[in-house]
Each structure stands twice: as C-alpha cells, then as structure tokens.
C-alpha positions in Angstrom: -211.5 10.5 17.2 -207.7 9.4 17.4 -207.1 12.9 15.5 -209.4 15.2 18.1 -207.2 13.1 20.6 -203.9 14.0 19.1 -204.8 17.8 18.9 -206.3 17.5 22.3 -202.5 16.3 23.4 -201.0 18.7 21.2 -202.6 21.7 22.9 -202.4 20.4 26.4 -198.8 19.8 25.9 -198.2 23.4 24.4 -200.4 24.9 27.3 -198.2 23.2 29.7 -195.1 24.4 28.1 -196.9 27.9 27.7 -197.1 28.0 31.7 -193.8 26.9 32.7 -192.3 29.5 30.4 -194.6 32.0 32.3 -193.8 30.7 35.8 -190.0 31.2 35.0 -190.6 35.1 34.9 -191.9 35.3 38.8 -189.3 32.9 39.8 -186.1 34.7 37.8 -187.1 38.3 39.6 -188.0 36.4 43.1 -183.8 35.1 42.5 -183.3 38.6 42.3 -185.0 40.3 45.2 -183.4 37.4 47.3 -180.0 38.4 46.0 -180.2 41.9 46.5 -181.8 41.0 50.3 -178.9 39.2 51.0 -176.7 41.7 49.6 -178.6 44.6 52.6 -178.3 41.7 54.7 -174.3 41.4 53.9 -173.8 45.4 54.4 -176.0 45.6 57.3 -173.7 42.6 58.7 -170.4 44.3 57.8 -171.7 47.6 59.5 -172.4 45.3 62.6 -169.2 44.1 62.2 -166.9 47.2 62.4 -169.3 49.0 65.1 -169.4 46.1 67.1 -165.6 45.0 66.4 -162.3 45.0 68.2 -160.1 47.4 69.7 -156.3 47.2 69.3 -154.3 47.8 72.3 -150.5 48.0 73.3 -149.0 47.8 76.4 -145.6 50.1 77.3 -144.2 50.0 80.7 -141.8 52.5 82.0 -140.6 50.8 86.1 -137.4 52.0 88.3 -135.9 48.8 88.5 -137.8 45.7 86.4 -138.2 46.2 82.3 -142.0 44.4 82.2 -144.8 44.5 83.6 -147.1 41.1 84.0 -150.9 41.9 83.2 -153.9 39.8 84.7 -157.2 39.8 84.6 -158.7 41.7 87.5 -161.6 39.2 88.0 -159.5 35.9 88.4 -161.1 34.1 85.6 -157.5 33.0 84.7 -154.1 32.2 86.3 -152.8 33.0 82.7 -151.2 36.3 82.4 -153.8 38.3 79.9 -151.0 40.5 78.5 -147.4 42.1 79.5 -146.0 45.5 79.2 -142.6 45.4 78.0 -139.8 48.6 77.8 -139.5 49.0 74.2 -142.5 50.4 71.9 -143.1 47.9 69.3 -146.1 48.2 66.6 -147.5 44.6 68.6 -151.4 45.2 68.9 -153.8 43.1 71.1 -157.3 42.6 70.0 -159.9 43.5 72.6 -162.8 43.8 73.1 -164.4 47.2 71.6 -167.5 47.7 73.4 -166.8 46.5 76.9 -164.4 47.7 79.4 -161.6 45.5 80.8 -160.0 45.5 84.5 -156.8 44.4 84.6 -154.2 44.5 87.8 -150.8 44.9 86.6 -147.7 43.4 88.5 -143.8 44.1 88.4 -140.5 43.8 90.5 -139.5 46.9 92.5 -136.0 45.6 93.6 -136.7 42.7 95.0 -140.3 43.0 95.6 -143.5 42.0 93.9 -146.0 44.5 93.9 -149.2 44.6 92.7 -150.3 47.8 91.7 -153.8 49.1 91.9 -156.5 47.7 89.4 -156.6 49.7 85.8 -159.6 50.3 84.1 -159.4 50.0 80.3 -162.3 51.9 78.9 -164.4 50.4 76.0 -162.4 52.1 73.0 -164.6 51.5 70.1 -164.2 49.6 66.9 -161.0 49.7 64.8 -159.4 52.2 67.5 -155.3 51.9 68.2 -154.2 52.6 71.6 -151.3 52.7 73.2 -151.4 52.4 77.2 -148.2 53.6 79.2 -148.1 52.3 82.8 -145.6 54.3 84.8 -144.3 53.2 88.5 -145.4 56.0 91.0 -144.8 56.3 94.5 -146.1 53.7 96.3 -145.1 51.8 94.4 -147.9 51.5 92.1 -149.1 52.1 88.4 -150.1 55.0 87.0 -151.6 54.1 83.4 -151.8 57.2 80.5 -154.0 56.3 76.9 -153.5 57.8 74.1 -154.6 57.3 70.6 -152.5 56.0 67.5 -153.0 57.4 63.9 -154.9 54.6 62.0 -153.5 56.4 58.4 -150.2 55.7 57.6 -147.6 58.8 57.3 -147.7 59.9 53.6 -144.8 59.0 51.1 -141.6 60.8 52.2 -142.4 60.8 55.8 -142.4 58.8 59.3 -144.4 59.4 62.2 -142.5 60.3 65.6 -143.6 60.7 68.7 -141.8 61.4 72.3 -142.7 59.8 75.7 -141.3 61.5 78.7 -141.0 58.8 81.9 -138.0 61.0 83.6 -139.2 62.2 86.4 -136.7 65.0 87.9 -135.4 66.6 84.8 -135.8 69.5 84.6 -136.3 70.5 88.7 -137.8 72.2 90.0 -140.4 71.8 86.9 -140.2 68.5 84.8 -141.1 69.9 81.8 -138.9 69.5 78.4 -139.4 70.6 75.0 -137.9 68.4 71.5 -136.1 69.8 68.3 -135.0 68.6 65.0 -131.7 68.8 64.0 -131.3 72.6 65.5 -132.9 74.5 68.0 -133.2 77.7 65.8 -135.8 75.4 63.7 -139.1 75.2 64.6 -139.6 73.2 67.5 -140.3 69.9 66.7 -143.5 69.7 69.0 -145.5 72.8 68.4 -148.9 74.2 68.6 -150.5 74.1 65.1 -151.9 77.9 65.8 -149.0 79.9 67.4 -145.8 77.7 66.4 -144.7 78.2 69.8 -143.4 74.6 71.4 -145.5 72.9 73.2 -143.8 71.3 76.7 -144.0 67.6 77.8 -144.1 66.9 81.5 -143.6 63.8 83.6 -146.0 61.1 82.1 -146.7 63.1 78.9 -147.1 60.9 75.5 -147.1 63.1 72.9 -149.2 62.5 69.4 -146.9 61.5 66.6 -145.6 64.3 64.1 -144.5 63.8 60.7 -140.5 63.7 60.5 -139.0 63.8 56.6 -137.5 60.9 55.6 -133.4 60.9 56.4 -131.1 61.1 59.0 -131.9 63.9 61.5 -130.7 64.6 65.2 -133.3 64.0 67.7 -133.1 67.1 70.5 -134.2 67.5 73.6 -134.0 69.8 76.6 -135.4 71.5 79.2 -137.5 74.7 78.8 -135.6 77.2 80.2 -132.6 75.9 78.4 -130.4 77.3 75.6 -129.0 74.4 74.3 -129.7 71.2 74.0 -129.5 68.3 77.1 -129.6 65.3 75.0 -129.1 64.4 71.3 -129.4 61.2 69.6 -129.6 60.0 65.9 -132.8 59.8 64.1 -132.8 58.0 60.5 -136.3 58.1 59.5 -137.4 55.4 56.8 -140.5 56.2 54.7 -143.7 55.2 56.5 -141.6 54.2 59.5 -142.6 54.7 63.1 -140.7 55.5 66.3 -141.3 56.2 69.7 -138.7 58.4 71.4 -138.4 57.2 75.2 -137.2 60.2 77.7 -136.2 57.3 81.0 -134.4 57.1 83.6 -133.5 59.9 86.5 -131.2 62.6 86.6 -129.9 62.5 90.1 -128.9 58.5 89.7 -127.5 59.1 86.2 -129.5 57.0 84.4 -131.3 59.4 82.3 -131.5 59.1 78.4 -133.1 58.9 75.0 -133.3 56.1 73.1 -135.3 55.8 70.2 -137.5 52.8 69.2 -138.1 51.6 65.9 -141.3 50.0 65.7 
C-alpha cells in the first residue's frame, strides 16, 4: 500500500511538472505577441506623433522707425507677449502648434506712436515644417506678413545656404525690383531660374528661397534690373553648413538704404 502510494505521488508529481512545462509554451509566445503589439502600438504612436506634431516658426520684422515688433495673442487669453519679431534673422525657432491656426495682432513704434497693426493669421503649417514669417510696416501704418518655407536638410559639405530679403521699398523707381550676383555680374546670377538661367527679380516684400553658396569669401551683389553695374556690394564669407540671410532695408530717398548680411 505505502509503495502504490509512493508511485501514486511519484506520477502525480511528474504529471504536474509535465503540465507546467507545457503551460510555459502558450505563455512564452503570448510574451511575444504582446511585445510585437506594443512594438505596432510604439510606431503607430510615433506616426501620431510627427503627423500630429509641432511646427517651427520665426518671426523677422522689417519697421521704418522701431527694430521689434511685440506679438500677442489675438484672442486675449494672455497679457504676456506670445512672441516678438526682432531685425536680425537668427536660426531661433518657436514651436507651435501644427495642426491649428494661430491669430496673432502684432504691435510696434512708428515714431512715437504705438500701433497696432491688423490681426495676422498664421495658417496650420503641418508637422516638422520651418517657417520664417516677415512682417513688413505698410502704409497705414500697418503689417503686412509674407511665409515662406525653410529647407529642413542641411546644405551639403562645402556649401552654405543664402538667401536675400528685399524690405526697400523705392529702389529701384519707378519699379522696385533688384536682381543679386556673386562675386561678378558676368557670372551667373546668383538668383536664377533653374530652367532658363535667366535671373530671377525680387520686388518689395520678396523673400527669396535659400541657394547654395561655396564655402569662402565671396562679394555679395546687388542691383537694380536695368542696371550695368552693381548698387551695392558687401562681403560674404561663407562657412560650411552656415546660413545667412541677406537683408535689402532701408529707403533710397532718406539714405538709409543697405545690405547687411546676417549670420544665423
């Protein structure tokens, strides 16, 4: 009896064994099909993520008399100044949202004056977009705001990216329209269409897209389009991967008018 009770043991105990080591298999592959759900569910979150994400925006102002300008939100949910717009281009991005449009009322000195221009609308971007938003003072005085898109890809090795704003607003009369070199105007212009070569003109308000520029010290031209030579010239040492933003300010007919180049 004791022996028929120790086998009886025996086998129950081995039975037991023989069913956990069975069990483990189900539970090993159900700890792999939760891994590899929450490995979809990671993707599917990152995906979310970069569709759903921020926007980068900068602000560049371009006044008569003040150098920023003050920007609020348009629906007074804060006295605290959402952003400003300063003079100088500076690689200083803003995270907004991507998905959602933004009113903002921008404010600035005209003399001695505080005006308040009229509201802007900042459209909803996307994701992972880099804008740049120049807000020029117009007759009024008011703001006139002008997007345009940044290059998310650097400039490739032995190059910077360059790019030419024009904010003058009587050169050349009667037509405000200016052209930019490199170095010499017998080159090809410096701003050109990719098709034809033939330069492409920047008006009052223009921002033109960045262009690659070789690494070195160059002369920045510019001049008006029915010119021969060139109305202003400044130095341009390009660094590799640098960016600058050439700023075409001031007017003419105070004196005030001139090129200066920002390194960002």
């Amino acid at each position: 009896m004791r022996i028929f009770a120790a086998l009886f043991a025996g086998f129950l105990f081995v039975s037991m064994l023989s069913m956990g080591c069975t069990k483990s298999t189900p539970t090993s592959v159900d700890t792999v099909r939760v891994t590899d759900t929450l490995n979809r569910h990671d993707t599917l979150t990152h995906r979310d993520t970069v569709r759903t994400g921020p926007a980068f925006v900068r602000f560049l102002a371009f006044l008569n008399s003040s150098q920023t300008v003050t920007l609020q939100r348009s629906d007074g949910a804060s006295f605290i100044p959402f952003a400003s717009a300063p003079s100088q281009s500076t690689r200083q991005y803003l995270p907004i949202r991507g998905d959602t449009a933004l009113n903002l009322t921008g404010s600035f000195f005209d003399t001695t004056a505080l005006i308040s221009g009229q509201p802007i609308l900042i459209p909803a971007f996307g994701a992972g977009t880099l804008v740049t938003v120049a807000l020029f003072e117009v007759p009024g005085p008011s703001l006139a705001e002008v997007f345009k898109s940044d290059p998310i890809d650097p400039p490739p090795p032995g190059f910077g990216y360059l790019r030419i704003i024009n904010a003058c607003a009587d050169f050349p009369t009667p037509h405000d329209v200016i052209e930019a070199w490199l170095d010499n105007l017998s080159s090809q212009p410096l701003l050109a269409d990719a098709s034809t070569h033939a330069a492409k003109y920047l008006t009052y308000r223009d921002v033109s897209d960045y262009v690659l520029v070789p690494v070195g010290a160059h002369t920045l031209l510019i001049k008006g389009d029915a010119g021969s030579t060139a109305d202003y010239s400044v130095p341009l040492n390009v660094s590799d991967g640098g960016y600058y933003t050439a700023r075409f300010i001031g007017l003419r007919t105070m004196g005030t008018d001139k090129v200066i180049v920002d390194v960002e």
